[in-house]
Structures are given as structure tokens and as C-alpha cells.
C-alpha positions in Angstrom: -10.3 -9.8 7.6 -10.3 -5.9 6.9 -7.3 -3.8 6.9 -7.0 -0.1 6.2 -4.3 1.6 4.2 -3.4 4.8 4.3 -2.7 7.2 1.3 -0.5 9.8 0.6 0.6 12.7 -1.5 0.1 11.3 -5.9 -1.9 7.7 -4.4 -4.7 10.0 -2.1 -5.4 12.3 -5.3 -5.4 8.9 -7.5 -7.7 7.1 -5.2 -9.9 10.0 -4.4 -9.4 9.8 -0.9 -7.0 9.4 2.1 -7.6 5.8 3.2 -9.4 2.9 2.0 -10.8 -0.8 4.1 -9.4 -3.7 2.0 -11.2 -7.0 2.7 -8.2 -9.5 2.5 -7.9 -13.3 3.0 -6.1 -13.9 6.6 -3.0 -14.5 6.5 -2.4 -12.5 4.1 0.8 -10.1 3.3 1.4 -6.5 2.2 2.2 -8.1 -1.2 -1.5 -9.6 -1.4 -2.9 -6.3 -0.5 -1.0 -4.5 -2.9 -2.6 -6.7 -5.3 -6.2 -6.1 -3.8 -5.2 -2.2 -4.3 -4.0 -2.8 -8.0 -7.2 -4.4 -8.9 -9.6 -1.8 -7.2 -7.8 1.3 -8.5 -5.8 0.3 -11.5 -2.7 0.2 -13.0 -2.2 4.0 -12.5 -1.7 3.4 -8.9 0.3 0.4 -9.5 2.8 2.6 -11.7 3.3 4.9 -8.6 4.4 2.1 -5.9 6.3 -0.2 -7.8 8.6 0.2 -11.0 7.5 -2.2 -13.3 10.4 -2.7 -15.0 12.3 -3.8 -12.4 10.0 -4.8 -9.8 11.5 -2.5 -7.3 8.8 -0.2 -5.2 9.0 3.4 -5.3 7.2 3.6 -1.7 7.8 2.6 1.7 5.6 0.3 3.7 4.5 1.1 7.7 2.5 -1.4 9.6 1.1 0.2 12.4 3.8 2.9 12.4 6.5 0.2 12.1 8.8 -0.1 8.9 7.8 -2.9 6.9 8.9 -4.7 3.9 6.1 -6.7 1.7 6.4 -10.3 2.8 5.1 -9.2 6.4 1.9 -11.6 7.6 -1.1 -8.9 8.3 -4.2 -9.0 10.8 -7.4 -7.7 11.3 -7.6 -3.9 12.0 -3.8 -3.7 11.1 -3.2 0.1 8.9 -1.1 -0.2 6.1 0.6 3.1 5.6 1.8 3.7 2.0 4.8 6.5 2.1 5.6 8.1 -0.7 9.4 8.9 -1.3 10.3 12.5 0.7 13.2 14.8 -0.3 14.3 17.9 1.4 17.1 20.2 1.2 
């Protein structure tokens, strides 16, 4: 199945671009495509979305505009939006 995630702010200038297809196994979870991201781009993108040292993610997860968390089951054509953390003041 094919998926599209959506990149923003530090992961779109990583990545070169704003969004990406990512061929995935069905059945698979935002984890596993995570994973598929890792291994195309590197660790440099892994280092932005998760904290390695204590396995806690630094972005939030929208599937199809809905809040997500990384054990959600994904389908074909679902978009995987990648948010990076906002401040304001």
C-alpha cells in the first residue's frame, strides 16, 4: 500500500521536500512508517522525531487531520502528517 506523509518546518528542509509516498506493507502502523522514513532519509531525521535517549517523540502524529499516536493501523491513500512542536507567546 502507499501512504503519503507530510513534512514540516526542520523534516521538509531535511528531506528536500514537503511530502513523500512511502510503499508500506498493509497493515502497517505509523511506527512501521517511521521506520520506512528512518531508513530512506537517515538518522538525521530520526533525531528530530524521536529522542533517542528516551524513546519519547518530539512530533505529533495526524492521520488524515485526526490526532494520532504510533500504534494506529494505516491504509492505502491515508496522509501521515508529521507536526513539529509549535510555541507562541
Amino acid at each position: 500500500m502507499v501512504i503519503k506523509v507530510e513534512l514540516f518546518s526542520e523534516l521538509r528542509l531535511l528531506a528536500g521536500r514537503k511530502s513523500i509516498d512511502l510503499e508500506l506493507e498493509e497493515g502497517s502502523t505509523v511506527k512501521q512508517a517511521l521506520e520506512a522514513l528512518y531508513k530512506e532519509f537517515g538518522n538525521s531525521i530520526k533525531f528530530k522525531i524521536v529522542d533517542t535517549n528516551t524513546n519519547h517523540y518530539r512530533m505529533t502524529f495526524l492521520v488524515n487531520s485526526k490526532l494520532s499516536d504510533d500504534t494506529v493501523v494505516l491504509k492505502e491513500d491515508d496522509i501521515l502528517a508529521i507536526i513539529p512542536p509549535v510555541a507562541g507567546g
